[in-house]
Backbone as CSV, one residue per row, in Angstrom:
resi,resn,N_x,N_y,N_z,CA_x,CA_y,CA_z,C_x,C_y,C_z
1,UNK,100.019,150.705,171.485,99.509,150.043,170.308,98.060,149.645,170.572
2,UNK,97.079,149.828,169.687,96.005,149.166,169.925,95.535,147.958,170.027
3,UNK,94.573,147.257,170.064,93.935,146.460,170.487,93.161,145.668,169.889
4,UNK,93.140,144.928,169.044,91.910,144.058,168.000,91.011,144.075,168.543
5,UNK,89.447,144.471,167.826,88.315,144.344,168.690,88.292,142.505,168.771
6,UNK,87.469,142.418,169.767,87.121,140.708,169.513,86.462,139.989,168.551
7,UNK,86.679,138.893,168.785,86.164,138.036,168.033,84.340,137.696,167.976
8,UNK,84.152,137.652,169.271,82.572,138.062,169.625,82.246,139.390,169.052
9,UNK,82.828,140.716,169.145,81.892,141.547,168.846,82.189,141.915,167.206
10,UNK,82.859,141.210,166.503,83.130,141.006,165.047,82.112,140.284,164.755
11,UNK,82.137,139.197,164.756,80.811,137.837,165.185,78.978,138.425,164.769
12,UNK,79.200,139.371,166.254,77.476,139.872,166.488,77.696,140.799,165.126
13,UNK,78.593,141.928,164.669,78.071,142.987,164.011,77.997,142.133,162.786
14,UNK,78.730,140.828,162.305,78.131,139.945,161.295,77.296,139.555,161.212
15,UNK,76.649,139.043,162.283,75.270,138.377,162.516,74.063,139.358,161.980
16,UNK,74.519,140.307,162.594,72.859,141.607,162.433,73.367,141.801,160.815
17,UNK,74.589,142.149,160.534,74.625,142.329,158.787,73.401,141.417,158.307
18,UNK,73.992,139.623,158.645,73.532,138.805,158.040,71.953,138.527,157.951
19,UNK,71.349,139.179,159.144,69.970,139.464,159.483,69.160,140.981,159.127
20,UNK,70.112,141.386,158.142,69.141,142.783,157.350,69.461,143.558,157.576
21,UNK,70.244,143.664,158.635,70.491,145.267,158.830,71.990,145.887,158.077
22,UNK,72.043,147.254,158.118,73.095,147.561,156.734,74.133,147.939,157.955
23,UNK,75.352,147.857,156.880,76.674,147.323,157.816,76.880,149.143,158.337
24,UNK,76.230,150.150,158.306,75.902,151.581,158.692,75.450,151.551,159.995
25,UNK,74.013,150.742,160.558,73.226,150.275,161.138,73.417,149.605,162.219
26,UNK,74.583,148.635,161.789,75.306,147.478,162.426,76.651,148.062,163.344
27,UNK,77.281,149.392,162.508,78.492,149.782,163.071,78.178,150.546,164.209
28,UNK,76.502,151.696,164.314,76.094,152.500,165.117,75.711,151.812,166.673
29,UNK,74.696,150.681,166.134,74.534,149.604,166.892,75.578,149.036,168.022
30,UNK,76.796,149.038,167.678,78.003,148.146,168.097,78.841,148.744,168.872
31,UNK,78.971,150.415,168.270,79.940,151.385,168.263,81.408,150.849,168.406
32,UNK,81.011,150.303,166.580,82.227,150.703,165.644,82.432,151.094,164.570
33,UNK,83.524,151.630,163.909,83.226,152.266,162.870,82.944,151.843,161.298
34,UNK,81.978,152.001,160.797,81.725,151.675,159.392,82.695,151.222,158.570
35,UNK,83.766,151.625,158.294,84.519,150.587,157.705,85.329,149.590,157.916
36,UNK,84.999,149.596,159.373,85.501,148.039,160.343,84.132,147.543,159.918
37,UNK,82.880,147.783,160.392,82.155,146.591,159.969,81.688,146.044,158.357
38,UNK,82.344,147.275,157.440,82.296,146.724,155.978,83.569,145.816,155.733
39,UNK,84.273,146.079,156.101,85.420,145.243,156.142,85.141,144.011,156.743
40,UNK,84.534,143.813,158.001,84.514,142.480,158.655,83.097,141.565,157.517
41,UNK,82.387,142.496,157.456,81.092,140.900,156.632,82.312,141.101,155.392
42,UNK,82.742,141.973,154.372,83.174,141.444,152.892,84.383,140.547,153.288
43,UNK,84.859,140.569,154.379,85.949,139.293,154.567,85.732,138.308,154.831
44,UNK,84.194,138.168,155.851,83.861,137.189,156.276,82.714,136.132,155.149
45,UNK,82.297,137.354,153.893,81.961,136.508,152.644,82.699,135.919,152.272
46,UNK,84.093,137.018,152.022,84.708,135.998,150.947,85.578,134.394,151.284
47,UNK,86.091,134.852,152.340,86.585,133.706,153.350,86.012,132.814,154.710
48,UNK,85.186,133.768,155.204,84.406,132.836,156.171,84.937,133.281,157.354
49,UNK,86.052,133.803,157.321,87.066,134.263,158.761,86.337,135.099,159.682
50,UNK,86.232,135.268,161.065,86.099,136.211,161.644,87.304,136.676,163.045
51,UNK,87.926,135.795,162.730,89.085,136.155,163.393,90.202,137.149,163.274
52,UNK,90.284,138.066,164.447,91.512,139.211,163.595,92.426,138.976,163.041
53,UNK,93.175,139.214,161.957,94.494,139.192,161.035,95.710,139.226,162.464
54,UNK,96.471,138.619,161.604,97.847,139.214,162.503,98.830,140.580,162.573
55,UNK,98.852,140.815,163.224,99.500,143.075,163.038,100.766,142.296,163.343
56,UNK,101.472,143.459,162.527,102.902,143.602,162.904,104.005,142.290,162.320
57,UNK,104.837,142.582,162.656,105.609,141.354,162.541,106.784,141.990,160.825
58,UNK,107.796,141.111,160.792,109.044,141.970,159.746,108.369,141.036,158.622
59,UNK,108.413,142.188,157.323,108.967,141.513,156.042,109.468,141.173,155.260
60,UNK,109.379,140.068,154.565,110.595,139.653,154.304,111.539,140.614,153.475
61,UNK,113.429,140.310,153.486,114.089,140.992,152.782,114.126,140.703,151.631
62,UNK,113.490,142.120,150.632,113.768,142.142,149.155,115.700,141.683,148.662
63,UNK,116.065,142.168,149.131,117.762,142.110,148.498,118.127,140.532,148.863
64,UNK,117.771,139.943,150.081,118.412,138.764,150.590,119.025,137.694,149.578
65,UNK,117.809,137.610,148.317,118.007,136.976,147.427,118.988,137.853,147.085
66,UNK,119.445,138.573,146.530,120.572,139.162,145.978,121.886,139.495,146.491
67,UNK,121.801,138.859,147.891,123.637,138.929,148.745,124.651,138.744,147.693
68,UNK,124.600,137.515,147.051,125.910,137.333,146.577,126.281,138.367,145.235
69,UNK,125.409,139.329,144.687,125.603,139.782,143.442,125.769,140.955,144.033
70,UNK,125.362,141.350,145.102,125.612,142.694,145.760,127.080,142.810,146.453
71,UNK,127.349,141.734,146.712,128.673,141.722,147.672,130.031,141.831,146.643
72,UNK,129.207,140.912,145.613,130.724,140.634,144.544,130.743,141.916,143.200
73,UNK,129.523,142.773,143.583,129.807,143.623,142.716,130.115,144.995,143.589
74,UNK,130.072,144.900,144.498,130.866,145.901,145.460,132.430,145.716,145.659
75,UNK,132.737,144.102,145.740,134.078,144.321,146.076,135.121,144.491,144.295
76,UNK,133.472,144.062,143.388,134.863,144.377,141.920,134.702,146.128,142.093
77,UNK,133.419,146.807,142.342,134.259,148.621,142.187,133.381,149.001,143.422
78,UNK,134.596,149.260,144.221,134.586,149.528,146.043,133.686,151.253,145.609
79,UNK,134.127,152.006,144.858,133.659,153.232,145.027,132.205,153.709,144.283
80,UNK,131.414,152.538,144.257,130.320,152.521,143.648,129.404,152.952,144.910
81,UNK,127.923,153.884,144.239,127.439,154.429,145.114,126.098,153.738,145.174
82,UNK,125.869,153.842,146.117,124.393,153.120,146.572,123.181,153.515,145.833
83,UNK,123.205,154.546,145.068,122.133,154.915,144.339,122.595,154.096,142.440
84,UNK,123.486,153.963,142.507,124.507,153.398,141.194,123.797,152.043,141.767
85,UNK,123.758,151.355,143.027,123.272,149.782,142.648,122.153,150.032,142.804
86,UNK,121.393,150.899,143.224,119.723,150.856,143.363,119.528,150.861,141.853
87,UNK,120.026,152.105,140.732,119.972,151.905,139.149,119.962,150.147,138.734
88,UNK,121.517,149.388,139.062,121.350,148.343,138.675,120.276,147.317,138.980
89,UNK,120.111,147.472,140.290,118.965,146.567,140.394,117.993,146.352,139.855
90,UNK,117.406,148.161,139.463,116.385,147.850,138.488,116.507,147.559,137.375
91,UNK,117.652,147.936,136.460,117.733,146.881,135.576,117.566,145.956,135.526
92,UNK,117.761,144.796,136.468,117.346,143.706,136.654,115.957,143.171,137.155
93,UNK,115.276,143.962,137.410,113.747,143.934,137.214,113.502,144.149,139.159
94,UNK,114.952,144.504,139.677,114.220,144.237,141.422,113.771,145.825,142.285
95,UNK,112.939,145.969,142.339,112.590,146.859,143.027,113.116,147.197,144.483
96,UNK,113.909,148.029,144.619,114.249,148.369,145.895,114.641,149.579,145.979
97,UNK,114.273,150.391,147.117,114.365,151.761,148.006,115.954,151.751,147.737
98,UNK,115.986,153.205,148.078,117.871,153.731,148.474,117.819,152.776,150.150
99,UNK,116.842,153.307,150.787,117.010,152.502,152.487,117.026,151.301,152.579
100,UNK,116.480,150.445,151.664,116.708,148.698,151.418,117.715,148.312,151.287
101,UNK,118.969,149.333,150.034,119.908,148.888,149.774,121.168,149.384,151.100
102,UNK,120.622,150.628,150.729,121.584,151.033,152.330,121.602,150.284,153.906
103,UNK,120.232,149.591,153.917,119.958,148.789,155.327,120.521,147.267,155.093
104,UNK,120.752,147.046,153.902,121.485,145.804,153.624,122.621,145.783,153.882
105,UNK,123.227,146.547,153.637,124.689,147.038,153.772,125.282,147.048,154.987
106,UNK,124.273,147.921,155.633,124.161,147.909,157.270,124.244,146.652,158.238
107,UNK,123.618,145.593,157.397,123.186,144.809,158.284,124.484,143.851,157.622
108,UNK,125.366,144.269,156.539,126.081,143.190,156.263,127.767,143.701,156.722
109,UNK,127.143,144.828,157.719,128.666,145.406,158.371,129.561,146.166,157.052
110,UNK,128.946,146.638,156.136,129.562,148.210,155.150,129.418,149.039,155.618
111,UNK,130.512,149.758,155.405,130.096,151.284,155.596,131.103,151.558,154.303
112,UNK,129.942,153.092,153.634,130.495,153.668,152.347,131.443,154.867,152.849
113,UNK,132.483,155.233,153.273,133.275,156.297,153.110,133.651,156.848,152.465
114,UNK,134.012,158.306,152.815,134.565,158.573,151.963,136.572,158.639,151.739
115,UNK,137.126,158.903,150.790,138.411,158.307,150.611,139.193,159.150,151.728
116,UNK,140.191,158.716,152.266,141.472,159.663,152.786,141.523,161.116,153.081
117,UNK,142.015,160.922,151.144,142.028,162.459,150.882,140.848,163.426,151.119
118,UNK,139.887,162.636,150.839,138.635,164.363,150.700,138.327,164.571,152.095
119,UNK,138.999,163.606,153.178,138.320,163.748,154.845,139.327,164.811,155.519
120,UNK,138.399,165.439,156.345,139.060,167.168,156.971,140.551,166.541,157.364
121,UNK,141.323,167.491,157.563,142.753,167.004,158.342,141.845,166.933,160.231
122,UNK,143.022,166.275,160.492,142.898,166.123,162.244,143.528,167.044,162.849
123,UNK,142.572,167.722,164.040,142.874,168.794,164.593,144.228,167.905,165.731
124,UNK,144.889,168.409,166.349,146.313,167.763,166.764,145.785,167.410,168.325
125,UNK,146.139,166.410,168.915,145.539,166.798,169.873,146.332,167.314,171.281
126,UNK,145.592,166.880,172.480,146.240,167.688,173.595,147.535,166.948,173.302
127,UNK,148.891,168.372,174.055,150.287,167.978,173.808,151.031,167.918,172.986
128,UNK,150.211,167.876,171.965,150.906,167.840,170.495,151.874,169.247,170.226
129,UNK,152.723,169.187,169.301,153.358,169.677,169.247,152.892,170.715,167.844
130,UNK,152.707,172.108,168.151,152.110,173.185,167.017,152.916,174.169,166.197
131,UNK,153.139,174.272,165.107,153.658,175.484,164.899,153.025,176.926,164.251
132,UNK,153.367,177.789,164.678,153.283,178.911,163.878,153.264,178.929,162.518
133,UNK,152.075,179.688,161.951,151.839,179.768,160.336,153.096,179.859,159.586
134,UNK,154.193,180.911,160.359,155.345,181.672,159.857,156.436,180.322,159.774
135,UNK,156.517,179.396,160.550,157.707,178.734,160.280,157.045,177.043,159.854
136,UNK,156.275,176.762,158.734,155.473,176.354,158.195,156.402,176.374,157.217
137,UNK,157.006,175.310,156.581,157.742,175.262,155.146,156.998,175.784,153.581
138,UNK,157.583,177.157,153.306,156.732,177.316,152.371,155.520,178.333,152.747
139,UNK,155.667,178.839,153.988,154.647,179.610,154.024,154.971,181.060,153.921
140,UNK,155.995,181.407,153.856,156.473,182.439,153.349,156.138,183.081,152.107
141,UNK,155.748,182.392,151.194,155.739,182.503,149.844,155.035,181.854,149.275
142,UNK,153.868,182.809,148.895,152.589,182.789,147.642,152.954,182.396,146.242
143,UNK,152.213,181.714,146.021,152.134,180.839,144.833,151.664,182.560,143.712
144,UNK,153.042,182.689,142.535,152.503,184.157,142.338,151.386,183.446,141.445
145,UNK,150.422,184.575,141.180,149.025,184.462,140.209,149.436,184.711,139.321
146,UNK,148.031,184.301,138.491,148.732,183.772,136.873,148.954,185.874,136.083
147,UNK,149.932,185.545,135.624,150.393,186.794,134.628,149.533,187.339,133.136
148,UNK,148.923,188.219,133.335,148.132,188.346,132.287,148.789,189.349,131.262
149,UNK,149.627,189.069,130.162,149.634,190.075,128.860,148.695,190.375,127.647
């Protein structure tokens, strides 16, 4: 990760701004780049600051405010899809990503599955007991196809 330049050499390339020279002039001077030192005097007009900003750090959660309407409208219809509450939300004026709503979820211990039925069968495992296609109830005999007159 990089490195904030300092506070001193933010400082001087303000100073020479402030003493005539153009913030072009000032960046060559310094060796830094022009829109670090246009950036540092128009911040340091408008606010006075010459101290670096703070990097990094989490922001805050959009949904947080919305736990309880998310939770209780999941458990009234369990098979609702995450893109189905991203729709609702915006109805309600809240802006949020598919990954906001999905990382909420995440973090509130959901997981969306899918049902029973549509999941592969289980392969049997070691020891299990296998049979042959042939003595398979019903496997003898094809479902006949439909009869066309």
């Amino acid at each position: 990760m990089r490195v904030a330049y300092s506070k001193d050499l933010r400082e001087r390339v303000i100073r020479a701004v402030a003493a005539g020279r153009s913030c072009h002039a000032a960046a060559a001077i310094f060796g830094v780049s022009v829109s670090s030192a246009i950036r540092w005097v128009n911040r340091h007009r408008t606010t006075g600051e010459t101290q670096a900003r703070r990097r990094g750090g989490s922001k805050p959660r959009t949904l947080a405010a919305h736990r309880d309407w998310l939770l209780a409208r999941v458990a009234q219809k369990p098979d609702i899809t995450l893109r189905a509450l991203m729709a609702e939300l915006a109805l309600q004026g809240v802006k949020a990503s598919y990954y906001a709503v999905w990382h909420f979820f995440k973090r509130e211990d959901y997981s969306f599955k899918k049902k029973p039925v549509r999941q592969r069968t289980k392969t049997p495992g070691r020891g299990a007991p296998t049979l042959p296609v042939a003595a398979l109830p019903g496997s003898g005999r094809s479902k006949p196809s439909r009869v066309h007159r």
